[in-house]
C-alpha positions in Angstrom: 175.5 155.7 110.5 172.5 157.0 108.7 170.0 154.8 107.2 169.3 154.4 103.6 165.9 155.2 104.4 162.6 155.4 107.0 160.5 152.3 106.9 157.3 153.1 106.1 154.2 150.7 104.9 150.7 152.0 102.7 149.4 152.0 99.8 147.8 154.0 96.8 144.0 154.4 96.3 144.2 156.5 93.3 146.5 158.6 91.4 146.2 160.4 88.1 147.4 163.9 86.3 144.7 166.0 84.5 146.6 168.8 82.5 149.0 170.6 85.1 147.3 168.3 88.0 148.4 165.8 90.0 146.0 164.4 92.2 146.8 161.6 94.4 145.6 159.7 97.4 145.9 156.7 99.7 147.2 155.9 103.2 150.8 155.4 104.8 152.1 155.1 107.8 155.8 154.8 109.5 156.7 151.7 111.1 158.9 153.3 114.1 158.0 156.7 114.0 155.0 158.0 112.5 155.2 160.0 108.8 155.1 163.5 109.7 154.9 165.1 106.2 154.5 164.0 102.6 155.6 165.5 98.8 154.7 164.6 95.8 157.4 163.9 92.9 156.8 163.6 88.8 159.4 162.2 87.3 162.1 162.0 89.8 161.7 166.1 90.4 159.5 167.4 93.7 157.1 169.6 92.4 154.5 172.0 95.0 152.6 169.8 96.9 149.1 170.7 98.8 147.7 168.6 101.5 144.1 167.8 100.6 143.8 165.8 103.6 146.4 164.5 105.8 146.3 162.3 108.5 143.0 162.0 108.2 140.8 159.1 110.0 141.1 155.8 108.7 139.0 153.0 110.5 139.4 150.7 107.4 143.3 150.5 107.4 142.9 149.9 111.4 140.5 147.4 110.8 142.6 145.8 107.9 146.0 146.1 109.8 145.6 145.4 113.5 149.0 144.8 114.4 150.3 148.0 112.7 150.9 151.4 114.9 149.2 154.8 113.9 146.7 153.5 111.4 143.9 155.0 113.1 144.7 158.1 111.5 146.7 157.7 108.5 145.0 158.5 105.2 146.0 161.5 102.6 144.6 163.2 99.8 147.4 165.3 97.7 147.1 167.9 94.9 150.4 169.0 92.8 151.5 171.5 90.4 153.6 170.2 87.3 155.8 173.2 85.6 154.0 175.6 83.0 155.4 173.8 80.1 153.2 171.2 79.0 154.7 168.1 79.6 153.0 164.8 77.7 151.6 162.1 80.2 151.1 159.3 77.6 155.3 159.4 77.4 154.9 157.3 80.9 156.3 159.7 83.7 156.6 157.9 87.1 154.8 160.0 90.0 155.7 159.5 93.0 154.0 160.3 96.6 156.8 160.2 99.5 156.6 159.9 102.7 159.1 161.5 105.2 159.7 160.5 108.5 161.8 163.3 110.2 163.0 164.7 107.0 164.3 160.9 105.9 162.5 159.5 103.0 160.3 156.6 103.2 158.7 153.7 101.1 157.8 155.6 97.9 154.4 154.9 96.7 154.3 154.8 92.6 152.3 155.1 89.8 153.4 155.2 86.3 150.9 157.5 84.4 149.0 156.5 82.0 148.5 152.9 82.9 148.1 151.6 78.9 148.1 148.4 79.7 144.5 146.3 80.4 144.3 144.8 84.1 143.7 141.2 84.6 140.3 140.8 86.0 139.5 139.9 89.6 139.5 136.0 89.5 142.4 136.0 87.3 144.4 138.2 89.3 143.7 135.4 92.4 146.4 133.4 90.3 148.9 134.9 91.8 147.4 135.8 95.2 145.0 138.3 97.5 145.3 142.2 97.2 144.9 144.7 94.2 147.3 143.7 91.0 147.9 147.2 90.0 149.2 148.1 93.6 150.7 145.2 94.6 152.5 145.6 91.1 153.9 149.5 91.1 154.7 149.0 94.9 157.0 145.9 94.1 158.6 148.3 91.4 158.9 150.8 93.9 161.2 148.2 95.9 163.2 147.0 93.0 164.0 150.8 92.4 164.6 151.5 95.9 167.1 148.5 96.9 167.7 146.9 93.4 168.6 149.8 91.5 166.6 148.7 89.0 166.9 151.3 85.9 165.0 151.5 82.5 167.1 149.9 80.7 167.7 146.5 83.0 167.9 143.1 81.3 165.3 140.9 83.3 164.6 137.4 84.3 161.8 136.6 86.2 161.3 132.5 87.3 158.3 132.0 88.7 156.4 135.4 86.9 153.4 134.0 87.3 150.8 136.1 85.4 153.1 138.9 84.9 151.8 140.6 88.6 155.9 142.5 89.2 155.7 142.5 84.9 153.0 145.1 84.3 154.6 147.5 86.1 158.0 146.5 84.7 156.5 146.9 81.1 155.3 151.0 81.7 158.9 151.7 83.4 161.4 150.2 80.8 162.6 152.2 78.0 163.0 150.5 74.4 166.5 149.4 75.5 165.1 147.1 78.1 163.7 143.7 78.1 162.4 141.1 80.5 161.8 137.7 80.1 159.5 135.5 82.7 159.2 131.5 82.9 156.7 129.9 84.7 155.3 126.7 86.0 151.5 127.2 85.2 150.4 127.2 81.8 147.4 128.8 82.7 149.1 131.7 84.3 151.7 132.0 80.9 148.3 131.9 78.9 146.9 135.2 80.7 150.4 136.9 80.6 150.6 136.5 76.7 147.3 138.2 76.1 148.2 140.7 78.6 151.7 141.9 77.0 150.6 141.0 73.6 151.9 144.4 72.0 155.2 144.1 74.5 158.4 143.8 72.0 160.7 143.6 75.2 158.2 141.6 77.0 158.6 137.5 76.6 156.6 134.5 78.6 157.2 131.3 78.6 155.7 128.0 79.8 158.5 125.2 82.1 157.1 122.0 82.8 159.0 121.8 86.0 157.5 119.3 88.9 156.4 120.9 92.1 153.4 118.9 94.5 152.3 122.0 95.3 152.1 123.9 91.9 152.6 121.5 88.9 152.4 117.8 90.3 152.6 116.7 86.5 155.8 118.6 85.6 157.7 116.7 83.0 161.2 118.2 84.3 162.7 118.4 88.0 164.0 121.5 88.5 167.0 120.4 89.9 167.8 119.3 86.3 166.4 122.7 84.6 168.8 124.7 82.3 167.5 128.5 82.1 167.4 128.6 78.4 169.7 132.4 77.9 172.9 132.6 77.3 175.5 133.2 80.2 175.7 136.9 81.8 172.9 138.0 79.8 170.8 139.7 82.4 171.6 142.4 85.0 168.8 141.7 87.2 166.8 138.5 88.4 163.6 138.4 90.3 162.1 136.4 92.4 159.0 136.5 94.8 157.4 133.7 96.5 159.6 131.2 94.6 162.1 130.2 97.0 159.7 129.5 99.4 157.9 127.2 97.8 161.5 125.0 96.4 163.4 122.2 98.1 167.2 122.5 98.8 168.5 120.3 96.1 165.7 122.8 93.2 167.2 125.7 95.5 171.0 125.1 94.9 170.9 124.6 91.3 168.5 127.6 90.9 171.2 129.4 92.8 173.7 128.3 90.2 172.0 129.1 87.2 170.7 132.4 88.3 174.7 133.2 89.1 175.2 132.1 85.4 173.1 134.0 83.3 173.7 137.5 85.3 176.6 139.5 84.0 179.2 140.7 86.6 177.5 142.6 89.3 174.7 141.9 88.5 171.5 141.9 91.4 169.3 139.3 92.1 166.5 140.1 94.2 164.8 137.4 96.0 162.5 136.5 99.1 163.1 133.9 101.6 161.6 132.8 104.7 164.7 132.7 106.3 165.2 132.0 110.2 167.5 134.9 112.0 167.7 134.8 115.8 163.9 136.9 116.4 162.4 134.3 114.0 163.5 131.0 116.0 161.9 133.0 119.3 158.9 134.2 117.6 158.3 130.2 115.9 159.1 129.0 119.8 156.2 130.6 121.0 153.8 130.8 118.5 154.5 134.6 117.2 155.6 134.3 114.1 152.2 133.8 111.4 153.9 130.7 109.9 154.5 127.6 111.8 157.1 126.3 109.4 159.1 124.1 112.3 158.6 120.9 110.7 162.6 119.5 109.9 163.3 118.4 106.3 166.4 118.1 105.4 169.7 119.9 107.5 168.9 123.9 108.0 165.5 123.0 106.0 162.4 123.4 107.6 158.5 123.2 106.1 155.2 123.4 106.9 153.0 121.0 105.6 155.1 117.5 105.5 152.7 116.1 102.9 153.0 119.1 100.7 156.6 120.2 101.7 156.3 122.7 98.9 153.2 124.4 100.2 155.5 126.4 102.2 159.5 126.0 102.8 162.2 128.0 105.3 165.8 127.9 105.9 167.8 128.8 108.5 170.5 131.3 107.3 173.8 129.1 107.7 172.2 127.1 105.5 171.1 129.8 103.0 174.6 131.5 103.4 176.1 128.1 102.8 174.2 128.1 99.0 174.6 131.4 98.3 178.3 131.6 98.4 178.4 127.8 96.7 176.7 129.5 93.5 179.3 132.4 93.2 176.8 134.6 94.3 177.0 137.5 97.5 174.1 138.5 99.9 174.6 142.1 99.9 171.6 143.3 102.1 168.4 141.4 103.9 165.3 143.1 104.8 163.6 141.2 107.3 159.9 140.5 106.8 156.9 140.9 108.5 156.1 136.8 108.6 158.3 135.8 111.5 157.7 139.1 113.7 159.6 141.8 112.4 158.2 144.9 113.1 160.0 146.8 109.8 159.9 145.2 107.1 159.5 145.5 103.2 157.2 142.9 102.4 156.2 139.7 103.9 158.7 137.5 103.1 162.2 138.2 103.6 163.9 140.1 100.5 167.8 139.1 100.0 169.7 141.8 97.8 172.5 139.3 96.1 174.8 140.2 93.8 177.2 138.5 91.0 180.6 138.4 92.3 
């Protein structure tokens, strides 16, 4: 059985389009076999593609990545040609460099060009974590668009947007049809996503006053007791990243139910876990895994800090199964992440692909 496609892990230095140009570079690398050629795409359509440079040294990505095979040599520079007819780049084309393991395809890295929106600055951007915004955005689009589905047109809830990090890039890629709305704990973070997406029609923050000891000790409302304030099967897709992780059981169950709720029939949620499979017990035995979460909470529930449970929460996956199902909700696919030991993965934390039954 053939796999839906090669993993491969990098990220995007730079990419832009001057007239018929495209102009694009970076570094990737595969994750079982090494990336052996790479194209360019504009707008869903491979267009010529020259290799500036191509597996060329790259002491910084070694340096950065230790654990990671073939990053000594791993960084590209691209040039492509876009067809005679003019096409117009303020219209928001996506571009596209993929990598290509032995023909397969890997991890697209994406840009929508022009970026029209203005980039949080450094220490507001540490609000939602370490790396750049603008890739750490497009590559999370990349994901939703790879496993999700996710088309322009998508109906989105985000919990736990933070300062509209996965937003921005959602904001260039939906068409007039689609609309997103994000909730979030920190008012600080709502603040900064409101002047970000002030011009955004489809684009709606909001400010919950839920409790969490590691987030929003002063939170007015448990989320256990939280009503997502949308109508039933409104959405087609909810998101969440780094939220999970960070909830108890009893906040995670009723999340669980409300998300089933408000997405219509078939309807995706994607959403990160640490969850505990089989290497991730072996890798926590010995010390492997990067998280020590062994400390028991409750049954299947595991955390680890016990004076700030929230700081950091994990679940064994008969327990996650187990809630899942309860909420009327299917786990469809799970990409193992890189936390516990995995050597492919999408992202850190482990992404579960469910869907509305």
């Amino acid at each position: 059985m053939s796999r839906e496609f090669a993993y491969t892990f990098g990220a995007l230095d730079g990419i832009s389009v001057e007239g018929s140009v495209v102009s694009a570079d970076g570094w990737v690398v595969g994750l079982e076999e090494n990336v052996d050629d790479i194209v360019l795409e504009y707008d869903g359509q491979p267009i010529p593609t020259k290799k500036i440079g191509f597996e060329e040294a790259s002491a910084d990505v070694q340096h950065a990545y230790p654990g990671l095979r073939y990053t000594d040599r791993c960084r590209f520079r691209l040039q492509g040609k876009l067809p005679e007819t003019p096409i117009k780049t303020n219209e928001g084309k996506l571009v596209a460099v993929i990598p290509l393991v032995e023909r397969q395809r890997g991890i697209p890295l994406e840009r929508i060009v022009p970026i029209r929106l203005t980039v949080p600055h450094h220490e507001q951007s540490l609000m939602v974590g370490l790396g750049d915004f603008v890739e750490t955005s497009f590559s999370m689009l990349a994901l939703l668009r790879l496993v999700g589905g996710l088309h322009r047109n998508a109906r989105i809830l985000e919990p736990g947007c933070g300062l509209g990090r996965i937003a921005f890039a959602i904001a260039h890629y939906l068409d007039r049809n689609g609309c997103y709305y994000g909730f979030d704990v920190s008012r600080d973070a709502i603040r900064v996503a409101q002047s970000i997406f002030p011009e955004e029609s489809n684009m709606s923050f909001q400010h919950a006053d839920l409790y969490n000891k590691m987030y929003n000790e002063g939170g007015a409302v448990r989320a256990r007791d939280f009503l997502f304030p949308f109508d039933d099967g409104y959405f087609d897709t909810v998101i969440l990243t780094s939220v999970f992780t960070h909830m108890l059981p009893i906040d995670v169950r009723h999340f669980l139910t409300e998300i089933s709720r408000v997405l219509v029939a078939g309807g995706i949620c994607f959403c990160t876990f640490f969850a505990f499979d089989e290497l991730a017990k072996d890798n926590l035995s010995t010390g492997k895994a990067t998280l020590n979460i062994v400390h028991p909470f409750a049954d299947g529930c595991f955390v680890l800090n016990r004076s700030v449970p929230e700081n950091a929460v994990a679940y064994d996956m008969q327990t996650l199964q187990a809630m899942i199902a309860e909420s009327g909700l299917h786990i469809e696919k799970v990409y193992w992440g890189q936390w516990s030991g995995h050597n492919t993965f999408l992202t850190y934390q482990d992404v579960f692909l469910l869907r509305k039954l």
